[in-house]
N, C-alpha and C positions, 0 to 999 in steps of 0.2 A: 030361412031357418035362423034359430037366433044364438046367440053365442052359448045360452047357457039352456040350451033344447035337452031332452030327457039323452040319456048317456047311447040307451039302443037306436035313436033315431040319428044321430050325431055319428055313429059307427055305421051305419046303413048307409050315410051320406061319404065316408070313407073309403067305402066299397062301392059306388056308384060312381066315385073318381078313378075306378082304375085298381084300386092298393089291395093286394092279394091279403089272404085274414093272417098268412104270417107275417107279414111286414105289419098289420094294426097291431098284433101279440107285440112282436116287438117293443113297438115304438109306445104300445100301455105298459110294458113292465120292465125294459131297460132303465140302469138308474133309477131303481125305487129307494126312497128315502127309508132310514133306519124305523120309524113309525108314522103312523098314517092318520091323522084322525078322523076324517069325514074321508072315508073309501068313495063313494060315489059321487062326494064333492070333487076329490083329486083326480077320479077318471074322466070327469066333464068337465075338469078344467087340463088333461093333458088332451084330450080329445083335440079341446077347442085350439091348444098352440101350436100343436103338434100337425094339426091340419094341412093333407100335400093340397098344392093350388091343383086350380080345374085345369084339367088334358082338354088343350086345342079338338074341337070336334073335327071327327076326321076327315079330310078332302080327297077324293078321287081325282085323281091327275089322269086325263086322257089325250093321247099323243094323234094328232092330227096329221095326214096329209105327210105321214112316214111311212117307207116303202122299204118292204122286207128286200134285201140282196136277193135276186133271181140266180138260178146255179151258173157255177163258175164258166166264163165261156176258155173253150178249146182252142190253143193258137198252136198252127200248124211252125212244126221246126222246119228251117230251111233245108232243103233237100240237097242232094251235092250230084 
């Protein structure tokens, strides 16, 4: 995808990493400057800076050749 991709494709790509649509809200309208001139220049360009990196795909970790504790063994008190 390229840095200056249409603003809905660039937000889909936002959400496909992970980032819930409140943290994208956020993170387009925190710190907006006092005027805007080109709106959909400035949100394809916070889009593009603003971008969180790609989340590691995820790994299943499977435990081999581990042995659940069997029930507690009984030991007899010494008798008198």
């Amino acid at each position: 995808m390229t840095a200056w991709a249409e603003p809905g494709s660039s937000a889909a790509e936002w959400l496909a990493r992970g980032v819930s649509t409140g943290h994208l809200i956020h993170a387009l309208t925190s710190g907006l400057p006092d005027a805007v001139k080109v709106p959909s220049g400035f949100v394809r360009r916070r889009l593009h800076d603003k971008k969180p990196p790609r989340l590691p795909a995820h790994t299943t970790t499977v435990a081999i050749g581990v042995v659940s504790p069997g029930p507690a063994l009984k030991t007899s008190a010494g008798t008198s």
